[in-house]
N, CA, C and O atoms as a Tinker XYZ file with bonds, in Angstrom:
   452  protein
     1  N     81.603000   87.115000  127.439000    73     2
     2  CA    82.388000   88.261000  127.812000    64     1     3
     3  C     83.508000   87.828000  128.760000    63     2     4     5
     4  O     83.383000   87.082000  129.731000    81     3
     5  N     84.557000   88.383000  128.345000    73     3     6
     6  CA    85.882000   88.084000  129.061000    64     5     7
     7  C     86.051000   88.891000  130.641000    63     6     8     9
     8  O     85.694000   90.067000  130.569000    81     7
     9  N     86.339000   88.634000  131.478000    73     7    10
    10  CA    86.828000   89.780000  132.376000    64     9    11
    11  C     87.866000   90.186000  132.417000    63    10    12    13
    12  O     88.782000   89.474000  132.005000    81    11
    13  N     88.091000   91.270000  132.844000    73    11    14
    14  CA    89.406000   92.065000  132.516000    64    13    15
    15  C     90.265000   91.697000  133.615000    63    14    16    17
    16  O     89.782000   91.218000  134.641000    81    15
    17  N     91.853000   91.938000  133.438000    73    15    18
    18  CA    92.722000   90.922000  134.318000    64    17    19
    19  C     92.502000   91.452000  135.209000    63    18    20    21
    20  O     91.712000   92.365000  134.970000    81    19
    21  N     92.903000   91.367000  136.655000    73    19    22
    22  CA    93.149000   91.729000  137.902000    64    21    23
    23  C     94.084000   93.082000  138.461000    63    22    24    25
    24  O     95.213000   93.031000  137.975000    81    23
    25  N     93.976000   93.704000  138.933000    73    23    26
    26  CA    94.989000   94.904000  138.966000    64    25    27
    27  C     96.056000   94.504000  139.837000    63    26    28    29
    28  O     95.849000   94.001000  140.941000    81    27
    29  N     97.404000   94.760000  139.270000    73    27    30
    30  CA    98.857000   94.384000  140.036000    64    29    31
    31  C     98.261000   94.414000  141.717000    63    30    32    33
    32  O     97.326000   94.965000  142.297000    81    31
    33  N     99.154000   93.679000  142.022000    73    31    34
    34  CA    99.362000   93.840000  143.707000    64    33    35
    35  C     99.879000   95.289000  143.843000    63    34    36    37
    36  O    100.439000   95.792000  142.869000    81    35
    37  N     99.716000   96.056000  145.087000    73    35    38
    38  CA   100.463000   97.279000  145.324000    64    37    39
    39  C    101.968000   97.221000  145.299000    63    38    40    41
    40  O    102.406000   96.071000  145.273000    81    39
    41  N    102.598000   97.898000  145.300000    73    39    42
    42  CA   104.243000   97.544000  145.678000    64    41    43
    43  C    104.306000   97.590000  146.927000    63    42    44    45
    44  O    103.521000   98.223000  147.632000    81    43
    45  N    105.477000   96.759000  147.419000    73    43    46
    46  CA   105.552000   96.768000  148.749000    64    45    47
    47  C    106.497000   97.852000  149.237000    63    46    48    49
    48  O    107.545000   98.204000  148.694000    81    47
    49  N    105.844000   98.416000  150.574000    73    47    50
    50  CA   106.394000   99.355000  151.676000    64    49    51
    51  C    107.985000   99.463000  151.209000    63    50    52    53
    52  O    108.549000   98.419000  150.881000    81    51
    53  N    108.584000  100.497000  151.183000    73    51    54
    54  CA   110.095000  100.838000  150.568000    64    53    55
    55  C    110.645000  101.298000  152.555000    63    54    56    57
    56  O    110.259000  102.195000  153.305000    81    55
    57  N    111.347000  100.518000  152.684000    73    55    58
    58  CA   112.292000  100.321000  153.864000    64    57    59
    59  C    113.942000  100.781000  153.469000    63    58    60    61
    60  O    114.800000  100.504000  154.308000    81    59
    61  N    114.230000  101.260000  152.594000    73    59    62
    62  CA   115.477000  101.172000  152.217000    64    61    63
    63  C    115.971000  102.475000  153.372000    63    62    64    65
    64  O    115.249000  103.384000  153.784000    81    63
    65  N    117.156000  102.264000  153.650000    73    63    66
    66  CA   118.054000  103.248000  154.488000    64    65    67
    67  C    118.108000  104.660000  154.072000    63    66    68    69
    68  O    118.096000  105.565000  154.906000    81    67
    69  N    118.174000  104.901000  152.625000    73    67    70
    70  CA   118.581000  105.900000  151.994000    64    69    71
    71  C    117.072000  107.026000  152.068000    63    70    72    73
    72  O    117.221000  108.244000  152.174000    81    71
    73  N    115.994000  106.520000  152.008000    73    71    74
    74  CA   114.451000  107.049000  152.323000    64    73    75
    75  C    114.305000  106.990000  153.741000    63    74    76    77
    76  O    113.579000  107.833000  154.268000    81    75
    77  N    114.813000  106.224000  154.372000    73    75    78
    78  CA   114.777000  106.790000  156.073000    64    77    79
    79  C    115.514000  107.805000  156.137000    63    78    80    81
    80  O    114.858000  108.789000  156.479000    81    79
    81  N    116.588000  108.019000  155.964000    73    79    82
    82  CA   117.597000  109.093000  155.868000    64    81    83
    83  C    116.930000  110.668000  155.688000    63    82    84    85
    84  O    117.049000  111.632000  156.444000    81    83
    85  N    116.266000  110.565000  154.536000    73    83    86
    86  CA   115.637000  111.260000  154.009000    64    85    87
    87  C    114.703000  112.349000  154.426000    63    86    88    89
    88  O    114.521000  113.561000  154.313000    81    87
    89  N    114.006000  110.824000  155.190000    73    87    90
    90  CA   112.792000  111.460000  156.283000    64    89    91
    91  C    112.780000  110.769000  157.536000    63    90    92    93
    92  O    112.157000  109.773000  157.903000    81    91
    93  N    113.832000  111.721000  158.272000    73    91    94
    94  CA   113.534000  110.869000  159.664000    64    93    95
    95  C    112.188000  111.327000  160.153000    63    94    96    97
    96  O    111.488000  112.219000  159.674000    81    95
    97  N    111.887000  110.355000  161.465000    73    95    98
    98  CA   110.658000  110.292000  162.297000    64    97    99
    99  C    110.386000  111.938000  163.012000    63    98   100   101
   100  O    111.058000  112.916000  162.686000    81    99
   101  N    109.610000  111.958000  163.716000    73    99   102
   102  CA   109.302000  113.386000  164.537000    64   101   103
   103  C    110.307000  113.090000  165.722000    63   102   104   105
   104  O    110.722000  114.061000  166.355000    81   103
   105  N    110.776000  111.673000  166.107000    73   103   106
   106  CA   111.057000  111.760000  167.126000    64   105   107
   107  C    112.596000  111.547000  167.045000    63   106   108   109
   108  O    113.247000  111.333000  168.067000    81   107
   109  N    113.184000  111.612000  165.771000    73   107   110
   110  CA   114.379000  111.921000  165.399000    64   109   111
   111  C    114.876000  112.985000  165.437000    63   110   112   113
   112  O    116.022000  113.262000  165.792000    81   111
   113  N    113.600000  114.050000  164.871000    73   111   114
   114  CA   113.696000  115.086000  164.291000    64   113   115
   115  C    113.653000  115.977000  165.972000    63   114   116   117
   116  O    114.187000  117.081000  165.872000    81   115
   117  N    113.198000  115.711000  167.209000    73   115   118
   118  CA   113.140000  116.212000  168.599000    64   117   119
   119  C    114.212000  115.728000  168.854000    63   118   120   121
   120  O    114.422000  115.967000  170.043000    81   119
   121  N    115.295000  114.999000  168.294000    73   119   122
   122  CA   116.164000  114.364000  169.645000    64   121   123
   123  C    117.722000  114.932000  168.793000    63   122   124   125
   124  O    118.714000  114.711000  169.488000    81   123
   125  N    117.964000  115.471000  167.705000    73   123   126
   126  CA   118.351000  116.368000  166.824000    64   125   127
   127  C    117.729000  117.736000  167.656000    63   126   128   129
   128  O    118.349000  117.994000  168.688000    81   127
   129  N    116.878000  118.406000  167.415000    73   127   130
   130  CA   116.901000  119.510000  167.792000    64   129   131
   131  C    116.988000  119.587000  169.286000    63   130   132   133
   132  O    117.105000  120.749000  169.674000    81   131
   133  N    116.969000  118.836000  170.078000    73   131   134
   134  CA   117.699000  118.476000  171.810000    64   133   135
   135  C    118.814000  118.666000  172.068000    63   134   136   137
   136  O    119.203000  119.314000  173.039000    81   135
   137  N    119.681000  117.999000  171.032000    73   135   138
   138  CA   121.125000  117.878000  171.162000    64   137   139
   139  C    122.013000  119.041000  170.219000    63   138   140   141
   140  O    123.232000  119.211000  170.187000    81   139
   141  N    121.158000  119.611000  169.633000    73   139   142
   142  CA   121.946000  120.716000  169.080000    64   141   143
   143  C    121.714000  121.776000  169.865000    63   142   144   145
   144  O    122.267000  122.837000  169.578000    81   143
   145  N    120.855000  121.691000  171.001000    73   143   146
   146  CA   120.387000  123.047000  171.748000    64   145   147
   147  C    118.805000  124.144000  171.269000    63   146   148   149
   148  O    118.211000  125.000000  171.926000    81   147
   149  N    118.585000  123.645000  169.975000    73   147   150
   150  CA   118.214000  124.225000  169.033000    64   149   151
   151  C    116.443000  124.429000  169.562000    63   150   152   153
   152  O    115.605000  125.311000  169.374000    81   151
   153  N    116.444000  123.568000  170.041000    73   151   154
   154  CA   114.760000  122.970000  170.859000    64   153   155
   155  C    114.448000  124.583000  171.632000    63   154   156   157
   156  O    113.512000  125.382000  171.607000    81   155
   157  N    115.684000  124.526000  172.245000    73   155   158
   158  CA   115.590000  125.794000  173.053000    64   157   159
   159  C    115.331000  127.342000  172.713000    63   158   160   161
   160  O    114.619000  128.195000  173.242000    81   159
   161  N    116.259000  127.354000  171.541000    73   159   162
   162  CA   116.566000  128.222000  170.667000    64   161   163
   163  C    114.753000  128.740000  169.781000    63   162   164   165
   164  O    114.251000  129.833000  169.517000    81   163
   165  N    114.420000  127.698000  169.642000    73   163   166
   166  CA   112.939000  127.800000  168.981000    64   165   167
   167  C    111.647000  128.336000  170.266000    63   166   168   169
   168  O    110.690000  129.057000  169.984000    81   167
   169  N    111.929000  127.786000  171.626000    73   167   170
   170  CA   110.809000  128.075000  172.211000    64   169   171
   171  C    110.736000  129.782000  172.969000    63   170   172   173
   172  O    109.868000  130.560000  173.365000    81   171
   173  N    112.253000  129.725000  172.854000    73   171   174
   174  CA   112.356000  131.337000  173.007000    64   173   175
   175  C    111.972000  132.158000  172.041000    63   174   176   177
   176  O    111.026000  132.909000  172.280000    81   175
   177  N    112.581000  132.193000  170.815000    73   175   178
   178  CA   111.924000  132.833000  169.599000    64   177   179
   179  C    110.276000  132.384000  169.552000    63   178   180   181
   180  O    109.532000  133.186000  168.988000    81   179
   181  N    109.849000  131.511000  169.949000    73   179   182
   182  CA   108.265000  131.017000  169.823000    64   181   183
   183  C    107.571000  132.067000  171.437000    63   182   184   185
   184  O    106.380000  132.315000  171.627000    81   183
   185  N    108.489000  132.399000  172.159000    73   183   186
   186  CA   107.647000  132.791000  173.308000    64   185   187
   187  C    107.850000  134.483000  173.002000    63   186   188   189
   188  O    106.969000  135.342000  173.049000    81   187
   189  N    109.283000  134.659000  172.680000    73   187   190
   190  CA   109.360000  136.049000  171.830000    64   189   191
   191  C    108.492000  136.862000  170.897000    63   190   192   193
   192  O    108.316000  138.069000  171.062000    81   191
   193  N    107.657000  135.781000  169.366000    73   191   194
   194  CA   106.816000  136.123000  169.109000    64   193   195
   195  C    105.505000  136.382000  169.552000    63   194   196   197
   196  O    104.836000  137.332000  169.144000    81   195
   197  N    105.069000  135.429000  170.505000    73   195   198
   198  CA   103.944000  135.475000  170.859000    64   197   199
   199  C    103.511000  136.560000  171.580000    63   198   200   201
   200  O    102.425000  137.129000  171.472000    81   199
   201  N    104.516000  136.843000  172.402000    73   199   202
   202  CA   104.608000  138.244000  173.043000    64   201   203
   203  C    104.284000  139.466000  172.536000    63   202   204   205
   204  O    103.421000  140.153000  173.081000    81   203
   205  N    104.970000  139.884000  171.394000    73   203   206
   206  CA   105.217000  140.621000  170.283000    64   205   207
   207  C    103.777000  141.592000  170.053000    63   206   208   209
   208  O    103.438000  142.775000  170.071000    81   207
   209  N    103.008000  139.774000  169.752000    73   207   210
   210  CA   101.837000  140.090000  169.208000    64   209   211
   211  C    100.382000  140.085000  169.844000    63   210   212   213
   212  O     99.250000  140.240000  169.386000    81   211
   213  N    101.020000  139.789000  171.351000    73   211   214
   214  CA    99.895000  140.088000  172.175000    64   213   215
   215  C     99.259000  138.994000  173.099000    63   214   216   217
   216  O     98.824000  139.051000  174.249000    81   215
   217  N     99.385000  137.722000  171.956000    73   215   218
   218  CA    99.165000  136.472000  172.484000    64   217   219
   219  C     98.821000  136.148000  173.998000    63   218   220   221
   220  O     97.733000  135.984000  174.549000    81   219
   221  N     99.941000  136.118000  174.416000    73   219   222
   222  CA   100.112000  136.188000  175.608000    64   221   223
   223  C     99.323000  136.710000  176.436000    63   222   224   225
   224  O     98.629000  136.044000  177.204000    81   223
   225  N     99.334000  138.299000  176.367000    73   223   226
   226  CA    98.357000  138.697000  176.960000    64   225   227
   227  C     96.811000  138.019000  176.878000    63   226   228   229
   228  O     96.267000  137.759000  177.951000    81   227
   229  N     96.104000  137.734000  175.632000    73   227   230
   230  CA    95.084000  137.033000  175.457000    64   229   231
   231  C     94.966000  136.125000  176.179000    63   230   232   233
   232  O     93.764000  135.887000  176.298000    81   231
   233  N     95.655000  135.353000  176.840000    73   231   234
   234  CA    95.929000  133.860000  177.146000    64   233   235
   235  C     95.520000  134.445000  178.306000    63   234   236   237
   236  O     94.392000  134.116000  178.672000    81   235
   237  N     96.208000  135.342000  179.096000    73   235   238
   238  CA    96.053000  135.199000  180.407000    64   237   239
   239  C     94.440000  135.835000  180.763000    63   238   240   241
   240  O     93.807000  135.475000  181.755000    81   239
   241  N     93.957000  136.784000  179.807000    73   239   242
   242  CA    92.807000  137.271000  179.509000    64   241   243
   243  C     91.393000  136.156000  179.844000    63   242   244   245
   244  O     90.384000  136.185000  180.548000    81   243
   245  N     92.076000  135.162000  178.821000    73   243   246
   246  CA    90.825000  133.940000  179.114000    64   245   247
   247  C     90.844000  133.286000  179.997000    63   246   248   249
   248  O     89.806000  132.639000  180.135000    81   247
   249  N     92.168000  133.006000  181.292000    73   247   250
   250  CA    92.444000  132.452000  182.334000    64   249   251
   251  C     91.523000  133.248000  183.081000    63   250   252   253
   252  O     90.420000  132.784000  183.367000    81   251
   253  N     91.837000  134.315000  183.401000    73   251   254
   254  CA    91.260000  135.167000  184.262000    64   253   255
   255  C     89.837000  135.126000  183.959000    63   254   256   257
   256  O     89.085000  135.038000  184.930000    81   255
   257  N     89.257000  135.180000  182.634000    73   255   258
   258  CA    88.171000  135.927000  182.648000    64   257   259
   259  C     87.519000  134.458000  183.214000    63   258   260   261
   260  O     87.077000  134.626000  184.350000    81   259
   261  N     87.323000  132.929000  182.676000    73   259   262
   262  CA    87.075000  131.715000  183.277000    64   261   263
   263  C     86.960000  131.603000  184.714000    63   262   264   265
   264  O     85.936000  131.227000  185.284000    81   263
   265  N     88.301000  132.021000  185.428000    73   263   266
   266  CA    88.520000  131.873000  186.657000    64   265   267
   267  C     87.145000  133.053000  187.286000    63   266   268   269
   268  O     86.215000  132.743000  188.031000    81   267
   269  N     87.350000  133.996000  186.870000    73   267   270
   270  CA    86.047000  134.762000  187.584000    64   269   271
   271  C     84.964000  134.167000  187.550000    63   270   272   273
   272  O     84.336000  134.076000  188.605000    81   271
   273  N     84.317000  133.473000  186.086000    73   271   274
   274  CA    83.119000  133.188000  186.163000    64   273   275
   275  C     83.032000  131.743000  187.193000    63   274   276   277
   276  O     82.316000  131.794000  188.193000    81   275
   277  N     83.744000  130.585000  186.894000    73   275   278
   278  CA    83.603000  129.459000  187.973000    64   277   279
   279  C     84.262000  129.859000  189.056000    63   278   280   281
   280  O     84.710000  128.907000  189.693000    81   279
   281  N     84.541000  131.131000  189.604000    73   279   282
   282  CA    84.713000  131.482000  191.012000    64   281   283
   283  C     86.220000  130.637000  191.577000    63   282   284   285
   284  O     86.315000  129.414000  191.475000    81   283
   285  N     87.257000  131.439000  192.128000    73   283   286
   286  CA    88.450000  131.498000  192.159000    64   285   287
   287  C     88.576000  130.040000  192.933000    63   286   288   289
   288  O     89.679000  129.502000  192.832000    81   287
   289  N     87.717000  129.452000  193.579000    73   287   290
   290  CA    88.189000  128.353000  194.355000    64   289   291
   291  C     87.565000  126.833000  193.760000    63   290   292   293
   292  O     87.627000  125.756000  194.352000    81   291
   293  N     87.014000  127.077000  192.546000    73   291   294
   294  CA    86.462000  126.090000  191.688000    64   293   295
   295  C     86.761000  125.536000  191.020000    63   294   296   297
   296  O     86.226000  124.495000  190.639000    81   295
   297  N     88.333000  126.336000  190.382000    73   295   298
   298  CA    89.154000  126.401000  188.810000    64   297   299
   299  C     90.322000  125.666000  188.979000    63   298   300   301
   300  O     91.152000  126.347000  189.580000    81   299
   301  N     90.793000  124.382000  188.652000    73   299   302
   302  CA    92.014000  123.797000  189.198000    64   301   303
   303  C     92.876000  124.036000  187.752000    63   302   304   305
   304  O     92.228000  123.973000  186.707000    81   303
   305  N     93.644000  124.181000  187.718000    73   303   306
   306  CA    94.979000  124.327000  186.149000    64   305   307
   307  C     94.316000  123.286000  185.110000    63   306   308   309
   308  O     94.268000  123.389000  183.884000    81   307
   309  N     93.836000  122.293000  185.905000    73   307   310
   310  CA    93.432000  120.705000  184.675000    64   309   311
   311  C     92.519000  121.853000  184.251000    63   310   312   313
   312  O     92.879000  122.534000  183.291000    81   311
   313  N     91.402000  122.127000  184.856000    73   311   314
   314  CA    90.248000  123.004000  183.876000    64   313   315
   315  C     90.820000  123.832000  183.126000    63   314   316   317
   316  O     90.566000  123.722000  181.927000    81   315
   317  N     91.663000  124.801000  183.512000    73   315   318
   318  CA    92.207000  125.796000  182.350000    64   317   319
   319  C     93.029000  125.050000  181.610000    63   318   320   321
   320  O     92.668000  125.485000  180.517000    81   319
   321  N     93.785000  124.329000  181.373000    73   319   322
   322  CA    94.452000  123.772000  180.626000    64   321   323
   323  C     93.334000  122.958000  179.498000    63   322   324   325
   324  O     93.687000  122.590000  178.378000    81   323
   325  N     92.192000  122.809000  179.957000    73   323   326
   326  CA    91.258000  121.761000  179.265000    64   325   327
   327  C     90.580000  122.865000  178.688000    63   326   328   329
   328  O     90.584000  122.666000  177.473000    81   327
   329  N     90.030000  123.874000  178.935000    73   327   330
   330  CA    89.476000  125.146000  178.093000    64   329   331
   331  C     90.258000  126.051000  177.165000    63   330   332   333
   332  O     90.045000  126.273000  175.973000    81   331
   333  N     91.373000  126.609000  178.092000    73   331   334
   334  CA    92.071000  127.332000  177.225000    64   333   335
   335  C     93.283000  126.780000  176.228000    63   334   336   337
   336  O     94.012000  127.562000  175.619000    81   335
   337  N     93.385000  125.592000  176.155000    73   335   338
   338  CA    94.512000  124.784000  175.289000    64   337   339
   339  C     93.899000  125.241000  173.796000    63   338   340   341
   340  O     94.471000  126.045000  173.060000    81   339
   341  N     92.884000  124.712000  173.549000    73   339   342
   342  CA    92.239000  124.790000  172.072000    64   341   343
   343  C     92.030000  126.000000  171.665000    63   342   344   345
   344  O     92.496000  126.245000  170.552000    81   343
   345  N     91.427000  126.927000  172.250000    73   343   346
   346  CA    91.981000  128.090000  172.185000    64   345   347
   347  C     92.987000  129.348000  171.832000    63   346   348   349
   348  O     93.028000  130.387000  171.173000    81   347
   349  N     93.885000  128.415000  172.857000    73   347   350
   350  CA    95.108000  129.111000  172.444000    64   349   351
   351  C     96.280000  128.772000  171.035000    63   350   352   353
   352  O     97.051000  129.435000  170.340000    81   351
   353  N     95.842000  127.335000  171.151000    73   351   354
   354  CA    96.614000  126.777000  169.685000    64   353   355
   355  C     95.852000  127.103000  168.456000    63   354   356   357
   356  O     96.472000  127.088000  167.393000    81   355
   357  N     94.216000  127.483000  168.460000    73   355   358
   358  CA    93.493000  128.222000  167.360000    64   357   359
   359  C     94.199000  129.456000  166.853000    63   358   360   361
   360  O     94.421000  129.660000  165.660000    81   359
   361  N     94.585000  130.385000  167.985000    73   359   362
   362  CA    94.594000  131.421000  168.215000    64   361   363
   363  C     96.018000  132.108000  167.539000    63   362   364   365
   364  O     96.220000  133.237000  167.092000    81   363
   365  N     97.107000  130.646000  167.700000    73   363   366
   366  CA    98.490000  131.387000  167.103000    64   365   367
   367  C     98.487000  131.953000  166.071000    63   366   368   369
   368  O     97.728000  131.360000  165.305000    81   367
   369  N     98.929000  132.793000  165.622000    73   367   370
   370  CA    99.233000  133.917000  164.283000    64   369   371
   371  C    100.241000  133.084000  163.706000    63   370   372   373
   372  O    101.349000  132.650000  164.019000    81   371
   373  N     99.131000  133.000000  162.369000    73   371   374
   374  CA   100.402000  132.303000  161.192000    64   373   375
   375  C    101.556000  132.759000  160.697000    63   374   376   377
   376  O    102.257000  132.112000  159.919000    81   375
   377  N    101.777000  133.731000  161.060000    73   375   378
   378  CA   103.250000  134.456000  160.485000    64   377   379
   379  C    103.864000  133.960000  161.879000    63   378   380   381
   380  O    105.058000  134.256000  161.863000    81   379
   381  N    103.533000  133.341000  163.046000    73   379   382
   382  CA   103.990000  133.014000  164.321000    64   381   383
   383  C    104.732000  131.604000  163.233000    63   382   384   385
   384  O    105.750000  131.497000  162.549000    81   383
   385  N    103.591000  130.730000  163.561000    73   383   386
   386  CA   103.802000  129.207000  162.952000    64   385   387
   387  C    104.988000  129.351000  161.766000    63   386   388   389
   388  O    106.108000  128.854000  161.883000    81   387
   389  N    104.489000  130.190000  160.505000    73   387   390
   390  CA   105.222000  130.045000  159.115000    64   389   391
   391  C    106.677000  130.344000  159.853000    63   390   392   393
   392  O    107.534000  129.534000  159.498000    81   391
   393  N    107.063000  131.175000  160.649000    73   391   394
   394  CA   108.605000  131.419000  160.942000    64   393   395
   395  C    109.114000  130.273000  161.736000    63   394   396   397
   396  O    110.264000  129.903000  161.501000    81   395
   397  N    108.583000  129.803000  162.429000    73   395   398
   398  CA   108.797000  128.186000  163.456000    64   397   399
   399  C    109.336000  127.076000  162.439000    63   398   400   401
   400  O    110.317000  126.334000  162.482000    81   399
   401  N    108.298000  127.255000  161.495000    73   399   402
   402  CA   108.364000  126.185000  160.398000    64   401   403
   403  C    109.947000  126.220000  159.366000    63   402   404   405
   404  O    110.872000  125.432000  159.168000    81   403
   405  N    109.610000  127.501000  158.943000    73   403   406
   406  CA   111.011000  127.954000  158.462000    64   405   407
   407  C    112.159000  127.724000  158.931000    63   406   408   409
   408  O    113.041000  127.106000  158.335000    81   407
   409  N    112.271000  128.372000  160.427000    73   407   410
   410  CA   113.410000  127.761000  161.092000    64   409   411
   411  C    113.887000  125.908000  161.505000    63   410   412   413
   412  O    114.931000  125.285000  161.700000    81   411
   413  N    112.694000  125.671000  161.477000    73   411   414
   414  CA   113.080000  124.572000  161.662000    64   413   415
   415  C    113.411000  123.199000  160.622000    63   414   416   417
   416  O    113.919000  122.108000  160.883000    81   415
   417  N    112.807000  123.859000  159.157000    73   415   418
   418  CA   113.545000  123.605000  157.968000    64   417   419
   419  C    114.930000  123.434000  157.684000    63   418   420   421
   420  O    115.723000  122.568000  157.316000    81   419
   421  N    114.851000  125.289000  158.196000    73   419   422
   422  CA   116.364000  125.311000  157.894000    64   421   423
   423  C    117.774000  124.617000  158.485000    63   422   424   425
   424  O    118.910000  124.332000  158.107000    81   423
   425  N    116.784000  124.532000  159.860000    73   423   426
   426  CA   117.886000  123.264000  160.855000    64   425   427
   427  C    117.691000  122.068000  159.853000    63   426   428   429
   428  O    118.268000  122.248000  158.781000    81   427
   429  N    117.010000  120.899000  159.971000    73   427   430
   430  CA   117.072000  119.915000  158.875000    64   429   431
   431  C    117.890000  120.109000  157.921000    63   430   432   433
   432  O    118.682000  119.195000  157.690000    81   431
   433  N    117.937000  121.106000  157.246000    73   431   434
   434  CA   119.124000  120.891000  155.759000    64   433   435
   435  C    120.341000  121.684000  156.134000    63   434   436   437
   436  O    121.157000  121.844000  155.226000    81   435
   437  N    120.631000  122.240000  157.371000    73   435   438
   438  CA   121.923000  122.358000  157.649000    64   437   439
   439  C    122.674000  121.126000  158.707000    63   438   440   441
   440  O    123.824000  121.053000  159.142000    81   439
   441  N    121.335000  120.127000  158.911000    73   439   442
   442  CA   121.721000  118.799000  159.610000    64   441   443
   443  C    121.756000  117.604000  158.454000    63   442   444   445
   444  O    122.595000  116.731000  158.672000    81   443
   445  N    121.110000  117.484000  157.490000    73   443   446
   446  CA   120.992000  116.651000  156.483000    64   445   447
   447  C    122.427000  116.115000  156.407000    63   446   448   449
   448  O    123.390000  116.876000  156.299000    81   447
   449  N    122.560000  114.531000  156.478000    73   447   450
   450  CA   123.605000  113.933000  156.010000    64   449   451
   451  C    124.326000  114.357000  154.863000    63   450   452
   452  O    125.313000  113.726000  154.486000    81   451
């Protein structure tokens, strides 16, 4: 019995300019929305919605309600920040996210080379 040939090598990693272009990094994509102002433009509309829908209020809901139970002089920001972070990023409303996302699409292809 024969064995069957070997399977090709993979192709190698595509570096070409024109696919970077394409898809810049996250940290392209922050330093673009920095310099267009646009960064800004999003966290207001992002703090706008959240508002909207109550969020906010919730947030401060679980601060408080934490802070009561480990007693007001126990609770340093690291703890709430370490409890209520996961929480609160569970918590965003996807019609919050899907419009973030959108907008920030739409920046990309009105920045696209």
């Amino acid at each position: 019995m024969s064995r069957p040939p070997p399977p090709p090598p993979p192709p190698p990693p595509t570096t070409n300019k024109d696919q970077q272009r394409q898809n810049p990094s996250l940290q392209e994509i922050n330093i673009k929305l920095i310099q267009s102002g646009e960064k800004e433009r999003l966290k207001e509309l992002l703090r706008e919605r959240l508002l909207e829908c109550g969020w906010i209020d919730e947030m401060k809901a679980l601060c408080r309600a934490f802070t009561r139970k480990k007693g007001r002089n126990n609770v340093t920001v690291d703890d709430l920040v370490h409890v209520i972070s996961p929480k609160g990023r569970a918590s965003i409303p996807d019609s919050v996210k899907a419009k973030l996302l959108q907008r920030i699409r739409a920046f990309l292809a009105s920045t696209a080379d």
